[in-house]
DOFINU-59125 format. One record per residue (C-alpha): residue number from 0; chain; x, y, z. Coordinates in steps of 0.2 Angstrom, whole numbers, plus 2048, in hexadecimal, padded with zeros to 3 digits. Example, Ala and Ser with C-alpha at 12.3 -4.5 7.8 and 13.67 -1.06 7.14 Angstrom:
<sites>
> 0/A/83E/7EA/827
> 1/A/844/7FB/824
</sites>
This chain:
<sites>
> 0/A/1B3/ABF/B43
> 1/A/1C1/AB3/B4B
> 2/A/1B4/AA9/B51
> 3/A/1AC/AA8/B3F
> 4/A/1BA/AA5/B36
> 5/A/1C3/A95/B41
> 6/A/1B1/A8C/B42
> 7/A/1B1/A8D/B2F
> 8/A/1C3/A88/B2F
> 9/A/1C0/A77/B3A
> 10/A/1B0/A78/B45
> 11/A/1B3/A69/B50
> 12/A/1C7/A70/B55
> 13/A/1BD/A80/B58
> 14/A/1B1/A7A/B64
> 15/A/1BD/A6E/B6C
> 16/A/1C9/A7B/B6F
> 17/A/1BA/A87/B77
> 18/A/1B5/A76/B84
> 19/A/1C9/A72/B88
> 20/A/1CD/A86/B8B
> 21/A/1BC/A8B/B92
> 22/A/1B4/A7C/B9B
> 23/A/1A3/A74/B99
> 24/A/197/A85/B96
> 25/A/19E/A8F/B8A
> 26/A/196/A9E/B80
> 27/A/19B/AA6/B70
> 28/A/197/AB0/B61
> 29/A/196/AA9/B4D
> 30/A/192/AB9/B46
> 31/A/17F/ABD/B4A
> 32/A/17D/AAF/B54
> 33/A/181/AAD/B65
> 34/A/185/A9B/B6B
> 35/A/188/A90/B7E
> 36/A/191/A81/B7B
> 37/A/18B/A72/B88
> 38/A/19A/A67/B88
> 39/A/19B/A5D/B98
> 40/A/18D/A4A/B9B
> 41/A/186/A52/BAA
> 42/A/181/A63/BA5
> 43/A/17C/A5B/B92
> 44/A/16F/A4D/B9C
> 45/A/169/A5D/BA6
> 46/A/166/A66/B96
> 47/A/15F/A5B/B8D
> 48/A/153/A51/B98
> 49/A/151/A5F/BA3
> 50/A/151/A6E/B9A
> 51/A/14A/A69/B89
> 52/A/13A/A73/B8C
> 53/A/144/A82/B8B
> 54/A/14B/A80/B7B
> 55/A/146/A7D/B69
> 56/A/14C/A77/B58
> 57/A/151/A85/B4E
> 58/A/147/A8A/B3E
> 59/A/152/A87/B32
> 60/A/156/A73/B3A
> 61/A/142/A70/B3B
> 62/A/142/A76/B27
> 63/A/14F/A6A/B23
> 64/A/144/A5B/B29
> 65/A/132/A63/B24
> 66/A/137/A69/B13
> 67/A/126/A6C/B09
> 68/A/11D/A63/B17
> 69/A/113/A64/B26
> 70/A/11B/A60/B38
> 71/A/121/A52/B3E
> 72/A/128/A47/B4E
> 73/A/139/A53/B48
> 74/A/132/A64/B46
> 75/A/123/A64/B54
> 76/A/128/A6A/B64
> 77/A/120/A6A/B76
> 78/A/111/A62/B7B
> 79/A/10B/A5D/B6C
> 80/A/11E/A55/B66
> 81/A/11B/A4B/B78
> 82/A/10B/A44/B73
> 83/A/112/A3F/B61
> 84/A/122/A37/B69
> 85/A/117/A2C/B75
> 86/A/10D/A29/B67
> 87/A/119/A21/B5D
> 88/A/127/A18/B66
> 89/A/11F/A08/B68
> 90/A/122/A07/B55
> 91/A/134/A0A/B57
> 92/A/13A/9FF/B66
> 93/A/146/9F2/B62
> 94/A/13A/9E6/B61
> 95/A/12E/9EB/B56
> 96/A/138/9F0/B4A
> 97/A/143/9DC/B49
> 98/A/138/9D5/B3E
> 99/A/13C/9E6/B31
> 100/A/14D/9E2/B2F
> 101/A/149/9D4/B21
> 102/A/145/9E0/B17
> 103/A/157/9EB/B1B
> 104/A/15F/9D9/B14
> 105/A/154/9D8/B05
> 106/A/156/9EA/B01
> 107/A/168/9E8/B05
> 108/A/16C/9D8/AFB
> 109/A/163/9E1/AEC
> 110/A/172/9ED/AEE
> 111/A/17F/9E3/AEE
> 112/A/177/9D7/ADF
> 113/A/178/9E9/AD4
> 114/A/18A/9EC/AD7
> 115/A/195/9E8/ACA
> 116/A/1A2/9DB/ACF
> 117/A/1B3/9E5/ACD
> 118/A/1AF/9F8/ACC
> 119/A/1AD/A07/AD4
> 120/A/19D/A0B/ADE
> 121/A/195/A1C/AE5
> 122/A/194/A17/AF7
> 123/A/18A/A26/AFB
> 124/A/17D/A26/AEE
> 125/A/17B/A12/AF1
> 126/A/178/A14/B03
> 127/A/16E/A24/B00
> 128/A/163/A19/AF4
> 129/A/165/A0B/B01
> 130/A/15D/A14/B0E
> 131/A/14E/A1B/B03
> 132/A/14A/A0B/AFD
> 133/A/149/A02/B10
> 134/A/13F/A11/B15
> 135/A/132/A0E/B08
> 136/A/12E/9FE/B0B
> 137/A/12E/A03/B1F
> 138/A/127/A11/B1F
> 139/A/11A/A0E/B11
> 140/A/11B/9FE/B0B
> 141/A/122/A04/AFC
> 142/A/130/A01/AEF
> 143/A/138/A0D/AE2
> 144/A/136/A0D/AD0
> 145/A/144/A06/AC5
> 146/A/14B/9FD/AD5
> 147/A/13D/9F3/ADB
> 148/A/12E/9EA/AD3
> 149/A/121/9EE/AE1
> 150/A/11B/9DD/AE2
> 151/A/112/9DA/AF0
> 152/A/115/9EC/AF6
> 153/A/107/9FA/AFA
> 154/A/10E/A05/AEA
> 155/A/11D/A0C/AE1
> 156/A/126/A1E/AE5
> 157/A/12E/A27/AD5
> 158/A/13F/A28/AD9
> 159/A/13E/A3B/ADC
> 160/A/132/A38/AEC
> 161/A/13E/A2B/AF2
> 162/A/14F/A34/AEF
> 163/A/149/A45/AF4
> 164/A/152/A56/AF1
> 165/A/161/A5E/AF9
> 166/A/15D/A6C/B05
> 167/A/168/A78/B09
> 168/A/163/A84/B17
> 169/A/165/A98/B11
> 170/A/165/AA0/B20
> 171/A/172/AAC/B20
> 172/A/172/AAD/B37
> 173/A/173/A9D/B39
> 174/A/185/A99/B3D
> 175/A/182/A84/B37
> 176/A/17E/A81/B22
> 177/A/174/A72/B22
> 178/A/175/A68/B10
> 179/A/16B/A58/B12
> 180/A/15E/A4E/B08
> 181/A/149/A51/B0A
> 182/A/13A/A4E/B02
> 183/A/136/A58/AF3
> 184/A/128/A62/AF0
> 185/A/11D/A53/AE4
> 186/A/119/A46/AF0
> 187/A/10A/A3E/AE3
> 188/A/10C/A2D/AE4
> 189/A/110/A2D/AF7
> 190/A/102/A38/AFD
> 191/A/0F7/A2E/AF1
> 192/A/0FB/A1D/AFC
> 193/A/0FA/A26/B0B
> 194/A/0EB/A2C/B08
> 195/A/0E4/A17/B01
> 196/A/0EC/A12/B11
> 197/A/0E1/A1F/B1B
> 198/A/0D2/A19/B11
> 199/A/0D4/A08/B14
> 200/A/0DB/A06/B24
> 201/A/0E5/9F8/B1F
> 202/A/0F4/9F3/B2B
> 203/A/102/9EE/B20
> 204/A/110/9F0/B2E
> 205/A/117/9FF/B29
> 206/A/119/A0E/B31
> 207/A/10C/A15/B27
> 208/A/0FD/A08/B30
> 209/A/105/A0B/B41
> 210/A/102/A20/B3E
> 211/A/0EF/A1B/B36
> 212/A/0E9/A0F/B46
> 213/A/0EF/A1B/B53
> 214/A/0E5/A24/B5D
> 215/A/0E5/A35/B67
> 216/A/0E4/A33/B79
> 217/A/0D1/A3C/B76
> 218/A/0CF/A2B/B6B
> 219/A/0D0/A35/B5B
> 220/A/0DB/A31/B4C
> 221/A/0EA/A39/B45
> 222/A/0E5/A47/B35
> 223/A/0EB/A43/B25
> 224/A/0F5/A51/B25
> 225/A/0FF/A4C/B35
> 226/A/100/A3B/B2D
> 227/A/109/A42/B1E
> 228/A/114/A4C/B28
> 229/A/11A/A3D/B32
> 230/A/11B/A33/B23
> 231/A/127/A3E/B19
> 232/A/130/A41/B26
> 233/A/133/A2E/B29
> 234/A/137/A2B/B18
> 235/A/145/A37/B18
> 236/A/14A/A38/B2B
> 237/A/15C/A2C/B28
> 238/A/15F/A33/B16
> 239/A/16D/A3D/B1D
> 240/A/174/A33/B2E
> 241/A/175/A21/B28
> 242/A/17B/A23/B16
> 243/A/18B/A30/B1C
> 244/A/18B/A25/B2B
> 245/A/18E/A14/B21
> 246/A/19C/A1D/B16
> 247/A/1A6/A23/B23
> 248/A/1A7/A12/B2B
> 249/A/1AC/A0B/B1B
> 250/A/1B9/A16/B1C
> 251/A/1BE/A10/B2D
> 252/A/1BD/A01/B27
> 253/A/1CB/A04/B19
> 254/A/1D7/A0E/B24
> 255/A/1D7/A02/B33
> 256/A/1D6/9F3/B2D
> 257/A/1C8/9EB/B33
> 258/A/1C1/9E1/B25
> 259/A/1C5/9D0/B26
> 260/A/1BE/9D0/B38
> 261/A/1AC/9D6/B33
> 262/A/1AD/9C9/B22
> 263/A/1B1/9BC/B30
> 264/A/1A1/9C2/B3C
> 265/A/197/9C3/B2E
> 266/A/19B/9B0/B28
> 267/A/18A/9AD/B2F
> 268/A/180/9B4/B25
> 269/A/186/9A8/B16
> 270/A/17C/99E/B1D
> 271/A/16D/9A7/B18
> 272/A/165/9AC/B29
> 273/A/165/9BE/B32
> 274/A/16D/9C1/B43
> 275/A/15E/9C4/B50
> 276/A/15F/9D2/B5C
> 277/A/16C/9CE/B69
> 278/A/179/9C9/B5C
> 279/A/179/9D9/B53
> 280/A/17B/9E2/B63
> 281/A/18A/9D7/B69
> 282/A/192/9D9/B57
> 283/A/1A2/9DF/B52
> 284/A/19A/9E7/B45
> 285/A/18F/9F3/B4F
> 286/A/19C/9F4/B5B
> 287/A/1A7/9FC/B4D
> 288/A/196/A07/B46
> 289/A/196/A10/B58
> 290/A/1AA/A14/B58
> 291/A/1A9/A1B/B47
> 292/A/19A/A23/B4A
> 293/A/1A4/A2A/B5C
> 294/A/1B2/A30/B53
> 295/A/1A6/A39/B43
> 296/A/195/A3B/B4B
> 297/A/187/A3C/B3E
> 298/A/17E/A4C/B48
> 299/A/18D/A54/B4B
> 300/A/184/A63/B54
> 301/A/174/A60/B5E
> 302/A/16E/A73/B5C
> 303/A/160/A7A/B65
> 304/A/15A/A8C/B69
> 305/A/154/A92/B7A
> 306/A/143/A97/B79
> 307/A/143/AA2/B8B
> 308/A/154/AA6/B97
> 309/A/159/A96/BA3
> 310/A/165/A91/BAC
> 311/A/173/A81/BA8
> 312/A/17C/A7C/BB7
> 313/A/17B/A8D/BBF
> 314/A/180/A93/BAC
> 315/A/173/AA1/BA6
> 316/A/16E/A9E/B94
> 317/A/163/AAC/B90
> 318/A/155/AAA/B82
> 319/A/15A/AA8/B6E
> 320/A/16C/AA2/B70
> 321/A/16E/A94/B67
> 322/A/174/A85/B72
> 323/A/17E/A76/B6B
> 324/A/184/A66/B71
> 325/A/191/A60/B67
> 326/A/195/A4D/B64
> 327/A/1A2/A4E/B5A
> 328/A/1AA/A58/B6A
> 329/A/1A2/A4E/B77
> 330/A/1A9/A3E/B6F
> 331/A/1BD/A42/B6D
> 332/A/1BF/A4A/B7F
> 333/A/1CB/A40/B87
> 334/A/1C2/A42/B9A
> 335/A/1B5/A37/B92
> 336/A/1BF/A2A/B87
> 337/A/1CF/A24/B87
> 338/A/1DC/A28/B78
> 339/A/1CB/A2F/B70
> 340/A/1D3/A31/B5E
> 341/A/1D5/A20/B5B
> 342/A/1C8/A13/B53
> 343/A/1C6/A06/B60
> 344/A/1B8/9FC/B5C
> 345/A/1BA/9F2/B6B
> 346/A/1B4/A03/B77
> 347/A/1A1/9F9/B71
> 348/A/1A3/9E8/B74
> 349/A/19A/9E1/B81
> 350/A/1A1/9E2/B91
> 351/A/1AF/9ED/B8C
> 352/A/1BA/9F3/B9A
> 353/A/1BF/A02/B8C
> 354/A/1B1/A0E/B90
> 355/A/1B1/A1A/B9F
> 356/A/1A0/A19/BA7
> 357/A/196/A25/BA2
> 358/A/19E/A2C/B92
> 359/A/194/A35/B89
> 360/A/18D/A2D/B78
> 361/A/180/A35/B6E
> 362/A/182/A33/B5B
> 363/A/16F/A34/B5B
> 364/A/16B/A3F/B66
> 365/A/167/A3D/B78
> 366/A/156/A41/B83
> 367/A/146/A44/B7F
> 368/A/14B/A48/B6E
> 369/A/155/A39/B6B
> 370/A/153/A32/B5B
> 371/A/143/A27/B5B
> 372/A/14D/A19/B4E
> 373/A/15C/A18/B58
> 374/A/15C/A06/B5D
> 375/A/153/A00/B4B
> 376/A/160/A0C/B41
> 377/A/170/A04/B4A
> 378/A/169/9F3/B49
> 379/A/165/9F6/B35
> 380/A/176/9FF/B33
> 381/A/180/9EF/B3C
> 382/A/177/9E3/B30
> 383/A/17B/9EB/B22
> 384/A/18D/9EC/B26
> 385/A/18B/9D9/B2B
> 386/A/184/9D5/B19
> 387/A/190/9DE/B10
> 388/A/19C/9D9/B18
> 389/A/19A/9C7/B14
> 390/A/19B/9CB/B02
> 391/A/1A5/9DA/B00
> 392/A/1B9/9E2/B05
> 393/A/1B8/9F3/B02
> 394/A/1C8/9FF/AFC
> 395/A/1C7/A11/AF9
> 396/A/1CC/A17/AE7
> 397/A/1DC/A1E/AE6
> 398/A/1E4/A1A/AF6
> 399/A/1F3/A10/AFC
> 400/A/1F4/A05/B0C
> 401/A/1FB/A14/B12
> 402/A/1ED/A20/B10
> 403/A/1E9/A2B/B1F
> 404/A/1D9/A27/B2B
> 405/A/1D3/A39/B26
> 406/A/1C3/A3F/B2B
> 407/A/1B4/A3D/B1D
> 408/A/1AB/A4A/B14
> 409/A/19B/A48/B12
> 410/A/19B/A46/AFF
> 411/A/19D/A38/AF4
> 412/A/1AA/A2C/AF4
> 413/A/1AE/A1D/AE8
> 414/A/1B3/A0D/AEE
> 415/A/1BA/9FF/AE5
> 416/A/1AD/9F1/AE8
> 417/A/1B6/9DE/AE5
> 418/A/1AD/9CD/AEA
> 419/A/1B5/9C4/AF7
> 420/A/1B1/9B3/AEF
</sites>
């Protein structure tokens, strides 16, 4: 009950007091539930890489991606979530996914044109909306009613197919509540162009074309229902991460004082052109992206269930404990990084001097199961930041210059949005 009542009280002092006291193994009990800890880079590349075929995503994480749908690259698991992963990269290395990041500035530069020019705006909803609008047109060449005209797209999804639901997982053992966005149940107007793209076998360059021409290593093609499934995942998969993600580094942006230099990098995009590839990964702006993103880690918790008993390091973890790697913990442990409270973009520039080799870093994840879109979300997240940036200073409502850095809810905050020029 201890156990219970401190997690709920501040879970990330609670399972950085378990590492500091206990070390880098550590088991323990929330209420029916009983949980190992794997907080030190060694033994979290050993069970990630190396022991993934033990372990599982639990039920009630798979249901929060899957919904009312079929599997996914998020919910399969073994063999067949191998064979899907293969599958699917090449339409998510860096490369590919460049010439996509046009339409994050259109979609982006629509934002901004909506806003009013002195007033308060719902970061969190604009961002949400944001990141449903971009994954429409990526994912299915798409656009949203009453946002977009679908000129020159595939179709149009109702806003309810783009914005989703909120899920909430009920499951009364599981000691994490997950509240996050996910398709609803009617999914008409998406399955209906899924089903013309199937038909057709047009290549659009979405994700959508790239799941219709790919093939089986027998030569057969994807079913329609394994389509879907990947496809509704896709639309919803950064509904959560990169909207919360965005407003807490607005936040940092406020309480640390950062703003005139990201207006100052992003003077170049006046101009009218986009930053290629390298720029955005030499930026300022996604240098700050990754320490906010450090300090507040959009998966907190990577949790995962062991599916038979194994050992860790010469730690026995026996079969149905639930095992977590915690970046939120990982990220602060001063072994790994230097005075790690403080926001120091400059741990991310290139060539940086700041970060201990080998410090552990895994906001999206890490082995097998990393996060497919990890180098197209960053580089989507930086320009975006870069563009607002060249025409926005933001201010939280209601606070001074001496506001706290506090940590963020994820909830919705206002901003006061004012033009620059």
């Amino acid at each position: 009950m201890l156990n219970h009542a401190f997690w709920h009280a501040d879970p990330w002092r609670f399972l950085g007091s378990l590492a500091a006291r206990f070390g880098d193994v550590v088991g323990f009990d929330l209420g029916q539930t009983p949980v190992v800890l794997v907080n030190g880079p060694p033994l979290v590349r050993e069970l990630l890489f190396g022991r993934e075929d033990c372990l599982n995503k639990p039920e009630f994480v798979k249901q929060s991606n899957r919904g009312h749908w079929g599997d996914g690259l998020t919910t399969l698991e073994g063999e067949t979530w191998r064979a899907r992963r293969k599958l699917l990269r090449p339409a998510f290395q860096a490369k590919p996914a460049w010439p996509r990041l046009g339409t994050v500035a259109a979609c982006t530069m629509d934002m901004l044109a909506s806003w009013p020019t002195d007033g308060e705006v719902d970061l969190l909803r604009e961002f949400r909306l944001l990141t449903a609008r971009i994954a429409a047109r990526q994912v299915l060449d798409a656009d949203i009613e009453g946002i977009g005209t679908g000129q020159g797209r595939a179709g149009l999804l109702p806003f309810a197919e783009a914005f989703g639901e909120t899920y909430q997982n009920a499951d009364a053992a599981a000691p994490i509540v997950i509240t996050r966005p996910r398709a609803p149940r009617r999914m008409d107007a998406a399955i209906r162009l899924i089903d013309a793209r199937i038909r057709s076998g047009e290549d659009r360059g979405d994700i959508l074309s790239a799941l219709v021409r790919a093939r089986l290593p027998d030569g057969a093609p994807l079913s329609r229902d394994d389509i879907i499934g990947e496809v509704i995942q896709f639309l919803y998969s950064g509904h959560l991460t990169i909207p919360a993600g965005l407003v807490t580094f607005w936040h940092d942006v406020a309480s640390h004082g950062i703003g005139a230099r990201l207006a100052e990098e992003a003077e170049c995009l006046r101009s009218g052109g986009l930053p290629d590839a390298t720029v955005l990964a030499a930026s300022y702006a996604q240098a700050a992206l990754k320490e906010s993103m450090r300090l507040r880690a959009p998966a907190p918790i990577l949790y995962r269930e062991a599916m038979r008993d194994f050992e860790l390091g010469g730690y026995f973890i026996a079969a149905a404990t639930a095992v977590w790697v915690s970046p939120q913990v990982l990220h602060r442990d001063p072994r790994h990084y230097s005075d790690p409270d403080r926001f120091m973009p400059e741990r991310f520039m290139p060539d940086s001097r700041l970060m201990t080799p080998g410090a552990p870093y895994l906001p999206f994840g890490l082995g097998a199961r990393q996060c497919i879109a990890l180098q197209p979300a960053l580089q989507q997240m930086a320009l975006i930041v870069m563009l607002l940036a060249a025409q926005l200073r933001f201010a939280p409502v209601g606070t001074g210059d001496d506001a706290p850095a506090a940590a963020v809810a994820a909830e919705s905050v206002m901003f006061r949005a004012t033009t620059l020029l």
